[in-house]
VOSE-498188 format. One record per residue (C-alpha): residue in three letters; x, y, z; residue number from 1. Coordinates in pm, whole numbers. Layout:
N
REC  code    east   north      up  pos
REC   ALA       X       Y       Z  NUM
...
% end
This chain:
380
REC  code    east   north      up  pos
REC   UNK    1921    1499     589    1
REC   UNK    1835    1153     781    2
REC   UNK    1493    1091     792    3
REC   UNK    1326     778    1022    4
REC   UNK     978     639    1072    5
REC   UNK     934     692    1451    6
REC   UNK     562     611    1485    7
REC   UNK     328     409    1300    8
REC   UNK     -72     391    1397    9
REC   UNK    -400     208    1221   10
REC   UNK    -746     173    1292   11
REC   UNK    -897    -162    1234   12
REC   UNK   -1078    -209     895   13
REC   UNK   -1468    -259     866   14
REC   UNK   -1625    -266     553   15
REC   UNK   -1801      39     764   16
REC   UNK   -1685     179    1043   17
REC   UNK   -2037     288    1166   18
REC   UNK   -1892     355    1531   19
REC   UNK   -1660     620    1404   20
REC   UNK   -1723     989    1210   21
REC   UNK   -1460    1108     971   22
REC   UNK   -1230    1290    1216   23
REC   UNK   -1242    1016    1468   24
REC   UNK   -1133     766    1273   25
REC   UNK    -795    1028    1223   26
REC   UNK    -802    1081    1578   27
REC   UNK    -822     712    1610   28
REC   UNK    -490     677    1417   29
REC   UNK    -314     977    1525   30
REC   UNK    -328     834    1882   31
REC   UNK    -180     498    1826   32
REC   UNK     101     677    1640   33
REC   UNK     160     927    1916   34
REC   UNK     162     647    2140   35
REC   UNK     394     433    1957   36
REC   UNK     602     674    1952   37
REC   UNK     588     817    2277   38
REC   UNK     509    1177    2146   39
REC   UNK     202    1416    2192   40
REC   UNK      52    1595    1917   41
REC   UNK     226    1962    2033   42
REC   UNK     551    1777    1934   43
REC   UNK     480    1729    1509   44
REC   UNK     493    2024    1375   45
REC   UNK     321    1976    1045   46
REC   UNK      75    1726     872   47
REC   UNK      50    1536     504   48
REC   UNK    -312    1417     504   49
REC   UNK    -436    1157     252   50
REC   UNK    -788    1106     131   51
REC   UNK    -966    1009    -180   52
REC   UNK   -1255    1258    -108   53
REC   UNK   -1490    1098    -404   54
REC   UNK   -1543     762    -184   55
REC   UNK   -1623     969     143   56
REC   UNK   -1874    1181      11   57
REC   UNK   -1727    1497     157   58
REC   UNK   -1601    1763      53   59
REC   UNK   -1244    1877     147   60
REC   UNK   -1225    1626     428   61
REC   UNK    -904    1751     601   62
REC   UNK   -1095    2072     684   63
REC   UNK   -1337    1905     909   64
REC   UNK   -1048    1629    1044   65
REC   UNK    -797    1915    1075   66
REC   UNK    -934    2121    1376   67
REC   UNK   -1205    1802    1518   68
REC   UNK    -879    1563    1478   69
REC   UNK    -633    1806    1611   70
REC   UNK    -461    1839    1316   71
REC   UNK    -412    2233    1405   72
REC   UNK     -57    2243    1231   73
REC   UNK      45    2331     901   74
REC   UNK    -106    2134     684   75
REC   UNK      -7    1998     290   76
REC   UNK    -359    1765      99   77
REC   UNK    -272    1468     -85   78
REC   UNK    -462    1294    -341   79
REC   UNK    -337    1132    -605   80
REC   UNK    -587     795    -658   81
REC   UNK    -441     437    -530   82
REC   UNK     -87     562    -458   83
REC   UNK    -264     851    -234   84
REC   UNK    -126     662      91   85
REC   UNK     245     631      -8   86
REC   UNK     277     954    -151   87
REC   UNK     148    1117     137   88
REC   UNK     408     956     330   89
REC   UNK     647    1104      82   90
REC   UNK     546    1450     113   91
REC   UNK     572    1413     518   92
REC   UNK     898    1271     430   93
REC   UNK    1023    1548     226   94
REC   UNK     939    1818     470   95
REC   UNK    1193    1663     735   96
REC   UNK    1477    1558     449   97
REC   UNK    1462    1929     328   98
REC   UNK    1511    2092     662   99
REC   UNK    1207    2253     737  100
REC   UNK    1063    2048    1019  101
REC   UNK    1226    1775    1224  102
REC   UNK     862    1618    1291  103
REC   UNK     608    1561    1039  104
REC   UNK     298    1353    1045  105
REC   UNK     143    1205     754  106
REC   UNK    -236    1089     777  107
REC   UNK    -486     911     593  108
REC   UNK    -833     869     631  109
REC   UNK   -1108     662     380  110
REC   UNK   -1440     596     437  111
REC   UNK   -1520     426     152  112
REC   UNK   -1798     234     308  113
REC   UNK   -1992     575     204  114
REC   UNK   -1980     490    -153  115
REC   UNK   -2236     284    -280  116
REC   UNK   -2017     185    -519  117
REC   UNK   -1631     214    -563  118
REC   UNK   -1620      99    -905  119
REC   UNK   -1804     420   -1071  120
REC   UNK   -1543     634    -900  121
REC   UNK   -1223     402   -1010  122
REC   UNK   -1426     465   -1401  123
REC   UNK   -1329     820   -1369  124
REC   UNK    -945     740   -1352  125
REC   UNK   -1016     625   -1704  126
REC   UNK    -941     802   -2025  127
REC   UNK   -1289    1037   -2080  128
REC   UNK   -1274     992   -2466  129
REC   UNK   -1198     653   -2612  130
REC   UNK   -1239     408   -2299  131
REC   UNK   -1441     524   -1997  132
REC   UNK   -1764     507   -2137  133
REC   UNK   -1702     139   -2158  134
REC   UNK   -1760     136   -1791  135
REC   UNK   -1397      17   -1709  136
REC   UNK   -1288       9   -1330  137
REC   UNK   -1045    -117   -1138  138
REC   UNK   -1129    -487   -1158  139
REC   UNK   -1147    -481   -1547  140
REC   UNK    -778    -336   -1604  141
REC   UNK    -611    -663   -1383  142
REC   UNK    -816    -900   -1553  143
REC   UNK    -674    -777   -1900  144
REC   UNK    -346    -816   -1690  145
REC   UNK    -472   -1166   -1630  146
REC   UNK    -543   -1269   -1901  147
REC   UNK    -208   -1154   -2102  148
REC   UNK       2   -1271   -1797  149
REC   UNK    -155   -1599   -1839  150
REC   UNK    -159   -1606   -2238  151
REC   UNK     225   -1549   -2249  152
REC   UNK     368   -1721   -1950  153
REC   UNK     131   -2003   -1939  154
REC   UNK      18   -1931   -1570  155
REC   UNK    -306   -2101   -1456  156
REC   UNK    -556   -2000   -1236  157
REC   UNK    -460   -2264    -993  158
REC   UNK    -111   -2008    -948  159
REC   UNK    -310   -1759    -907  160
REC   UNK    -485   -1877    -623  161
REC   UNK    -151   -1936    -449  162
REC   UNK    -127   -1588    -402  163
REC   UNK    -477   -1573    -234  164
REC   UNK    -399   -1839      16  165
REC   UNK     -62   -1691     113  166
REC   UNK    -263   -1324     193  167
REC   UNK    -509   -1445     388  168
REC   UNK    -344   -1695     612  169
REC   UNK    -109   -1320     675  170
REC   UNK    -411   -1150     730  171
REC   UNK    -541   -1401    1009  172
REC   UNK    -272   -1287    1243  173
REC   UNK    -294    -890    1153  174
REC   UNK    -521    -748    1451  175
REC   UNK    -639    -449    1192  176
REC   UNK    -680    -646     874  177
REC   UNK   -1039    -651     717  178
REC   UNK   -1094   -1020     566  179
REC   UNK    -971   -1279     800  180
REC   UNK   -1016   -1621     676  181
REC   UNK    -831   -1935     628  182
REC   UNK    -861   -2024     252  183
REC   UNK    -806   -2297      38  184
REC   UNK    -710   -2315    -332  185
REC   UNK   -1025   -2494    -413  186
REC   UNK   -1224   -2270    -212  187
REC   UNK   -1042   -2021    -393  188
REC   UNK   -1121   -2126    -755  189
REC   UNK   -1498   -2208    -612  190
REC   UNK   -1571   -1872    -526  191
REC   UNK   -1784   -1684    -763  192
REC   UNK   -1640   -1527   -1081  193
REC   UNK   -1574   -1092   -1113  194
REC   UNK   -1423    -996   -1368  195
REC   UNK   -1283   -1325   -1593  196
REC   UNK   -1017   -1498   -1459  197
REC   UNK   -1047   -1341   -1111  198
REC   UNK   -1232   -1451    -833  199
REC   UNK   -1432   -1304    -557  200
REC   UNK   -1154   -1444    -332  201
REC   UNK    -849   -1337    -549  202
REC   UNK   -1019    -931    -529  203
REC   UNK    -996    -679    -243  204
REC   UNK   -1241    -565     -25  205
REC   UNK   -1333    -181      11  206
REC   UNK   -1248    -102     353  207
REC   UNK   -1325     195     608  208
REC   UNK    -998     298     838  209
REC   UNK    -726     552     884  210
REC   UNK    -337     498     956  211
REC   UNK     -47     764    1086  212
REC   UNK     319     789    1018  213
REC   UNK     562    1005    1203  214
REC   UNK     865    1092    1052  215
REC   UNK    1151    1223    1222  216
REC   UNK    1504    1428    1111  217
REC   UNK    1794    1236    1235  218
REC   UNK    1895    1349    1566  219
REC   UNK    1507    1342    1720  220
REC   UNK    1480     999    1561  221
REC   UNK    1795     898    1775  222
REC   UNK    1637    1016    2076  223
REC   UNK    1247     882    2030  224
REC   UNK    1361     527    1972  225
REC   UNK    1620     299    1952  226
REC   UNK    1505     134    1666  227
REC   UNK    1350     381    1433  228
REC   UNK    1306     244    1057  229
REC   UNK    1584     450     849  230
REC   UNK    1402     583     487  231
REC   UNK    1667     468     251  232
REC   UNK    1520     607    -103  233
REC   UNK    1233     652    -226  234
REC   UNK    1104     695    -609  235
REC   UNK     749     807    -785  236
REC   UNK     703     780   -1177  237
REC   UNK     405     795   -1389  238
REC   UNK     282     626   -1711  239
REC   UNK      78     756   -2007  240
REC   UNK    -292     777   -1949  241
REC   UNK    -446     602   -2231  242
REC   UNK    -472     193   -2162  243
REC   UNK    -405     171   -2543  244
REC   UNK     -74     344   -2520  245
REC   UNK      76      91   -2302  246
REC   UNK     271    -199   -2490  247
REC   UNK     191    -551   -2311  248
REC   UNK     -14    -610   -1983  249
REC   UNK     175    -938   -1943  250
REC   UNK     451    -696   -1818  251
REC   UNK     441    -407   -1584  252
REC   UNK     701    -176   -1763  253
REC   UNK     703     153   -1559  254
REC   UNK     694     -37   -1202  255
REC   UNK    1012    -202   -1338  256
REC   UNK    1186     148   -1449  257
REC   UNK    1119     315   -1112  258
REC   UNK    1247     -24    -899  259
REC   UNK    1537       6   -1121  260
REC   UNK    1586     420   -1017  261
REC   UNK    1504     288    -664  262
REC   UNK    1743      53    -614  263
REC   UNK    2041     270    -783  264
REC   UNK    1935     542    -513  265
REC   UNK    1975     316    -249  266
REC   UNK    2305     109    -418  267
REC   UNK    2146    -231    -328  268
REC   UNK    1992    -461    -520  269
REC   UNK    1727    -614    -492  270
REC   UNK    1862    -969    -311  271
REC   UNK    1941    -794     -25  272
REC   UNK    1587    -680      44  273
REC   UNK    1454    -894     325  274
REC   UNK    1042    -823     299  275
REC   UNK     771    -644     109  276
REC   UNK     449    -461     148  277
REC   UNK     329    -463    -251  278
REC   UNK      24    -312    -335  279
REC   UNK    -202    -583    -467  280
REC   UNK    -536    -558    -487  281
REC   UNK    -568    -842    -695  282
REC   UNK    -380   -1178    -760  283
REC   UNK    -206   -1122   -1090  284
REC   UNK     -44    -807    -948  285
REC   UNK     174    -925    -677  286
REC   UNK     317   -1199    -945  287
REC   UNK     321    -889   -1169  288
REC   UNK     515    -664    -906  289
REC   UNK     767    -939    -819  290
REC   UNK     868    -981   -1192  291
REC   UNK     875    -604   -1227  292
REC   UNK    1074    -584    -953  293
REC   UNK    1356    -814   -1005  294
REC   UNK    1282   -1007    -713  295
REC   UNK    1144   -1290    -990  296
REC   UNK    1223   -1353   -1339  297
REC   UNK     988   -1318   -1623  298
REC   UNK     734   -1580   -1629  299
REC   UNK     845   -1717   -1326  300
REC   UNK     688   -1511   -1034  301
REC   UNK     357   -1740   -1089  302
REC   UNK     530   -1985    -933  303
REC   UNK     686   -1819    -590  304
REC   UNK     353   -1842    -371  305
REC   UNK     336   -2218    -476  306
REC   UNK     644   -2310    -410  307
REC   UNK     618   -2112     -51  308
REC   UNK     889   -1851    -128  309
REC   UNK     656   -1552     -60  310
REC   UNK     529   -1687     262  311
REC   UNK     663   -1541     587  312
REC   UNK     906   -1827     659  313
REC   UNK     972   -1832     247  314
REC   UNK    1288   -1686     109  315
REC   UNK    1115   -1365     -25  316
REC   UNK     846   -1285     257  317
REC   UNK     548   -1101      58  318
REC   UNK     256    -894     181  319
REC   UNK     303   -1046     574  320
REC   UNK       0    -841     668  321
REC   UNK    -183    -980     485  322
REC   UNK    -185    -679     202  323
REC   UNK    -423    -506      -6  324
REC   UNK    -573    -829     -86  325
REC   UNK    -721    -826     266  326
REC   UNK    -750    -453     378  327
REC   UNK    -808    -169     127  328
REC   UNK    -922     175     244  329
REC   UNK    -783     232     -85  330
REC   UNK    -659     640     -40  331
REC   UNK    -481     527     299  332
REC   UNK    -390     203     156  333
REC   UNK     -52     248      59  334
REC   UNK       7     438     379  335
REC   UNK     -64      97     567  336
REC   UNK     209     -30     290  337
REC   UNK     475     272     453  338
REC   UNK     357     181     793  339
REC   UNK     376    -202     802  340
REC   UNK     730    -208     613  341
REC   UNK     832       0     854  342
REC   UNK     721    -177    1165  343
REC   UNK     968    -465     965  344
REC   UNK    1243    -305     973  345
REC   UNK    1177    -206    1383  346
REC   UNK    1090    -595    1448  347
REC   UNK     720    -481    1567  348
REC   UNK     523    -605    1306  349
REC   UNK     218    -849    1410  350
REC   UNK     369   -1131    1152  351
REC   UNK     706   -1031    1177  352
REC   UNK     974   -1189     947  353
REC   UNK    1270   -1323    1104  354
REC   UNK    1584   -1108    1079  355
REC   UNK    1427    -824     876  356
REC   UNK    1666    -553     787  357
REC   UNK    1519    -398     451  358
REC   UNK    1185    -366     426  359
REC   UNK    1008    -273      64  360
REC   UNK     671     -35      65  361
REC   UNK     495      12    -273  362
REC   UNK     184     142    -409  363
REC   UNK       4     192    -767  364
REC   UNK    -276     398    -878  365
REC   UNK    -504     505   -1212  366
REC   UNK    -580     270   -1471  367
REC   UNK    -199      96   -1364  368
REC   UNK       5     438   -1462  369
REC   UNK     118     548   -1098  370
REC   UNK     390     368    -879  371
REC   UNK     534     541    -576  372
REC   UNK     782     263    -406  373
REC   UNK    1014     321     -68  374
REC   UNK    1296     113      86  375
REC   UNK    1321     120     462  376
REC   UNK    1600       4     683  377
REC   UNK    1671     -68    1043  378
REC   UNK    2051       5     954  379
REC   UNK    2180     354     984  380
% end
């Protein structure tokens, strides 16, 4: 069955959204993707919710949002680390492609400004025997990705920084986004030093917020909107847990064996994909993703921010909201991904790209192992 993106709806991100409890953030977002829609909340019929509960310090979260929220419906919980967002928009996906319901809502909410430290949690996501005790996190694993990416293709932190610039000069004309500020390369390579190569200013924020999809079977789709954003294929795959076990970080391996599933799903390739949502939390992984993803050639993906290809006028428009680079409530992250490739593909988006027809939504989570990616269309 045809399945479209009907509704989209995000909160701003605050480092902490001290104005809002848990469920009213997912009211917050429900709203705006009722309203975008033109629906009320009698008309889904079931609910995906997202959440990381380890950063929110509660419990089973969807059991308070569910009945303060209004999410009284049948209801599926997601978590599955950084890639919580997009496969939660999968699993609302799959319950309108397989019949069941012709509406289905997928939510995520993060509070991560609860945490008093993200990187602790990210540890556990790390193999318990030979390498977590080393205190790795997030940050660590893209510096090693750094560092080989930089040892074998000669990239310099000045490329690097590129990608930085491009984000946050997207991110200055998203409404929601979380960091807005106009950066410079040197301002870039001034800020302070994280985790060897990477810079304060080329790593993500931790961000408090909640975003809604609606997905709808074919025939309601047709009569919501006019322009609803088509879901063309979609793909998950998974690598091995142990860092050790994986054979280069200059290359991302498994993100380039599920584009390559993706893309045969879809029969396109991947020139005739107009814009993407990546999820980068850091600098080396959008030149990482691009490479992966065919859309650049090994060693060469360094060079596409740079050279202005992955800006919004550029031929390969990258992140145009400004990304993870700027906004990360990471377990509704890659929802925001879904949501803003989507509002592409219905020429809606804040920093829309000219002509979009094919819009690219990705997200990874772990220590690098999980990839869920999703190609969205305005054609039928």
């Amino acid at each position: 069955m045809r399945v479209a993106v009907v509704g989209f709806g995000q909160t701003p991100f605050r480092t902490k959204r001290k104005d809002k409890t848990h469920p009213e953030l997912a009211f917050e977002a429900i709203n705006a993707a009722l309203d975008h829609a033109g629906l009320e909340m009698k008309d889904v019929e079931a609910v995906a919710y997202g959440c990381m509960d380890p950063f929110d310090g509660i419990y089973c979260p969807e059991r308070w949002d569910a009945t303060a929220a209004g999410l009284e419906k049948p209801i599926m919980k997601i978590s599955t680390g950084g890639t919580t967002g997009m496969t939660t928009a999968l699993a609302a996906y799959e319950h309108v492609a397989s019949g069941l319901f012709d509406l289905v809502m997928a939510v995520c909410v993060q509070r991560v400004g609860e945490c008093v430290d993200a990187q602790p949690v990210l540890n556990t996501a790390v193999d318990p025997i030979y390498e977590r005790h080393s205190g790795l996190g997030a940050i660590h694993v893209a510096s090693f990705q750094a560092t080989a990416y930089m040892a074998k293709y000669g990239a310099t932190e000045e490329d690097l920084a590129w990608v930085s610039v491009k984000d946050h000069k997207n991110a200055l004309k998203n409404p929601y986004a979380h960091i807005k500020m106009d950066v410079s390369v040197e301002g870039v390579l001034k800020s302070r030093v994280v985790c060897s190569p990477l810079k304060l200013l080329e790593c993500c924020p931790r961000s408090d917020g909640a975003a809604a999809v609606i997905f709808a079977s074919e025939d309601v789709a047709r009569k919501i909107r006019d322009n609803p954003a088509w879901v063309v294929a979609e793909t998950t795959i998974s690598d091995s847990y142990y860092l050790g076990d994986r054979p280069s970080f200059a290359e991302w391996d498994s993100l380039a064996i599920a584009g390559r599933r993706l893309f045969k799903a879809a029969g396109i390739e991947p020139d005739e994909i107009d814009v993407a949502e990546l999820y980068s939390p850091f600098t080396i992984q959008e030149i990482l993703e691009l490479e992966a993803l065919g859309f650049a050639k090994k060693g060469e993906g360094k060079n596409f921010a740079r050279e202005g290809v992955t800006f919004v006028d550029g031929d390969f428009p990258t992140n145009p909201s400004g990304g993870v680079l700027c906004t990360n409530p990471i377990g509704a992250t890659g929802l925001v991904r879904f949501g803003e490739a989507a509002l592409q593909v219905m020429n809606e988006a804040k920093n829309q790209v000219d002509g979009a027809e094919v819009a690219l939504a990705h997200a990874w989570g772990g220590t690098l192992q999980f990839h869920t990616l999703a190609l969205l269309s305005s054609r039928r």
